[in-house]
N, C-alpha and C positions, 0 to 999 in steps of 0.2 A: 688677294683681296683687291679689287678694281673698283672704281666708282666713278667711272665715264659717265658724266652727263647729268649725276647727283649733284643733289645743293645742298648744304650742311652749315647750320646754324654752332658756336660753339662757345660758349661764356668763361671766363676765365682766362680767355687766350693771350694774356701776356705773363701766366705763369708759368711753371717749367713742365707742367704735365701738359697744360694748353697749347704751348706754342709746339709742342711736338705731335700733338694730334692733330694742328692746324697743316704741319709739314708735312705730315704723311697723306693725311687727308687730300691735299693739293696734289704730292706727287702720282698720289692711284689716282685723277684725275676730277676730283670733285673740286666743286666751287664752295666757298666754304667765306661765310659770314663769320666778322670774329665780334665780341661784344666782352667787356674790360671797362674798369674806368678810363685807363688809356690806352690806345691802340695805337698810338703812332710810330710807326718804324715796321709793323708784323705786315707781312707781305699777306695781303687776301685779295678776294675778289667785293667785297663789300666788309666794311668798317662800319661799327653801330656802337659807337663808345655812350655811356652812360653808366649810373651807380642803380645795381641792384637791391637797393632796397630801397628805389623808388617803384610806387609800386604801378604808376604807372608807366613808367620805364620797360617793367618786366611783362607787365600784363601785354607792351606793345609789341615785345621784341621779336616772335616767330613771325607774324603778320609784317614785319621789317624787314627779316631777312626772306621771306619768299617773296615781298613786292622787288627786294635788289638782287634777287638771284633770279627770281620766273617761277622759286616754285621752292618746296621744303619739305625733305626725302627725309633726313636727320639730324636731332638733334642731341647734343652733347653737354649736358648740364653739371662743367667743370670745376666753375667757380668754389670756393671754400673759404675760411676760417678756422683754425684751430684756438680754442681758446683753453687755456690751462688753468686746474688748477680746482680747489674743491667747492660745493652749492654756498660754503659758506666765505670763500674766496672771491665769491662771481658777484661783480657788478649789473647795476641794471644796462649798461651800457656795455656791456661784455653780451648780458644774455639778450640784449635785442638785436646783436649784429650776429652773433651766431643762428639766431632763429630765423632771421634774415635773410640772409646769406646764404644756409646752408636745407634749410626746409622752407620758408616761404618763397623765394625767388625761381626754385624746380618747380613748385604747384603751379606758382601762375606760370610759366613759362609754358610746363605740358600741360593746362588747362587750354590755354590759347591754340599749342601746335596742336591737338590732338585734332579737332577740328577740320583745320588743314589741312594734317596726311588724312585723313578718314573721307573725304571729299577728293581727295588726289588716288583713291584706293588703296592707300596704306603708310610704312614709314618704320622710321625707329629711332629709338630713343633709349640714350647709356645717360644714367647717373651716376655721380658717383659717391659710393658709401664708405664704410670702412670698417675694418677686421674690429673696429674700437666700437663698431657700432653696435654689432652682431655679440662680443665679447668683451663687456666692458672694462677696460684696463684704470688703474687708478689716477686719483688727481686729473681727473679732464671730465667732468661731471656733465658738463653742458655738450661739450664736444661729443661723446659718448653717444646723451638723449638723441641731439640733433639725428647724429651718424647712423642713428637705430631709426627714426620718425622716416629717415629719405629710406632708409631698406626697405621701412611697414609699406611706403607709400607706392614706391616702385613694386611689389609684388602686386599690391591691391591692383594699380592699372595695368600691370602685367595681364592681369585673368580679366578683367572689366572691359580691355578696349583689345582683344586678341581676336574677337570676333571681325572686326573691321582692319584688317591688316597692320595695326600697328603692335610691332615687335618691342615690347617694355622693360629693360633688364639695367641693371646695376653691375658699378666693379667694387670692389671692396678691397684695397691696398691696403697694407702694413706700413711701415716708415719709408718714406720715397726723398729719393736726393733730391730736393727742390731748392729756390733762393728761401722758400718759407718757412722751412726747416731749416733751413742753416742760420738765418737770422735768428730764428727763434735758439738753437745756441747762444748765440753772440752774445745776445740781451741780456742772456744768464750767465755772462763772463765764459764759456767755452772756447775754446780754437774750433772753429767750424770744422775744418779737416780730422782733428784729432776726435771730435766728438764723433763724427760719421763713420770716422775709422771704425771705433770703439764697439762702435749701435753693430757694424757688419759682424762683427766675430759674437754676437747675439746669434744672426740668422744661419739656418742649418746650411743654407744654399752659399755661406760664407761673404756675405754682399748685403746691403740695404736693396732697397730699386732703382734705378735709374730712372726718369721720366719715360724714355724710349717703352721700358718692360711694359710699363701700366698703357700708353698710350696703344701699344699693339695689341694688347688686348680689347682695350676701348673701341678700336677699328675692326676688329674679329667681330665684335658682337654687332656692333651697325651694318656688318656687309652679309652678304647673302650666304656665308660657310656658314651663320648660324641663325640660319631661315628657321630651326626647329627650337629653337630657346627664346621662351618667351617667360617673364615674370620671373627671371634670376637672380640672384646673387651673386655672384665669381670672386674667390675670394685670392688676391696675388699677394703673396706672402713670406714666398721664398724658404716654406713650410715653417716659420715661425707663429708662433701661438702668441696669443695678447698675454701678460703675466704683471 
């Protein structure tokens, strides 16, 4: 997978799935815009720090990173929330950062880039969903909706904008070693290590994900080995089922 001479927009990029799609994304040769509330220290070629649920923030960002790159091949719409816990659990301030976050800030984002690439002759564009979206697992009521709204939404411009070269698909991970899942132990009195131990001997593949696992997949579907999948789902799981 090479990407000499691409530009690649990528939101989330100071979390542990982000900052590894940023590294890889750079090493095959793409320039790669990162966008994060904070970006300082992540090695890019353009820095566009702001908070995604401003919505003029998000509605700006594709048009931001093709004016500091020359131009916007792909985008990666990484950013997240997981919020826990059940509809009678959920704050209104739980469920507007989740909706936020996790389905409104993708729409504008591929409302704005679709444009773009379709004027540039094409593009692509990885969201990402979750195995929780597609099958929903308990106590994550909001998380679940959101993680199912970004699957409906990526298949719909999957089929709507394949006509005009842009490639629309989703990843859908299972539990990934991120800092946001290990703090989210913490909070609930866990040993991060011992809890993540734990979660692996769940998975058939013996292991949770790594950031690495999800990000190479996120980078397969943006490059041209998967020129033929358009409006997917991919679901990395490590053959564990939601339960």
């Amino acid at each position: 997978m090479r990407f000499s001479g691409q530009k690649a927009l990528v939101t989330g990029a100071a979390g542990g799935i982000g900052a590894s799609i940023v590294t890889r994304l750079r090493a095959a040769g793409a320039r790669v815009a990162v966008a994060d509330r904070d970006v300082t220290g992540i090695e890019a070629d353009a820095h566009l720090p702001g908070d995604l649920l401003d919505a003029r923030y998000a509605d700006a960002l594709p048009l931001a990173a093709a004016g500091a790159l020359g131009g916007l091949d792909i985008v990666v719409n990484n950013a997240g929330v997981i919020t826990r816990g059940q509809v009678t659990d959920t704050s209104d301030a739980d469920w507007s950062l989740s909706v936020g976050v996790n389905v409104e800030a993708p729409f504008r984002i591929c409302r704005a880039a679709i444009p773009i690439m379709a004027e540039a002759g094409g593009g692509a564009i990885v969201n990402i969903a979750s195995c929780w979206g597609l099958r929903p697992g308990p106590n994550h009521a909001v998380y679940c909706m959101t993680k199912a709204a970004i699957a409906s939404l990526t298949q719909c411009m999957g089929r709507d904008h394949a006509h005009q070269g842009i490639r629309i698909n989703a990843v859908c991970p299972n539990e990934v070693n991120t800092p946001m899942l290990r703090s989210g132990f913490a909070r609930r009195g866990f040993d991060p290590d011992s809890a993540v131990a734990e979660l692996g001997k769940t998975v058939p593949l013996g292991r949770i994900a790594e950031p690495e696992d999800i990000a190479d997949v996120i980078l397969f579907l943006a490059s041209d080995a998967a020129r033929y999948i358009c409006g997917a789902l991919i679901e990395v799981n490590g053959g564990k089922a939601v339960s």
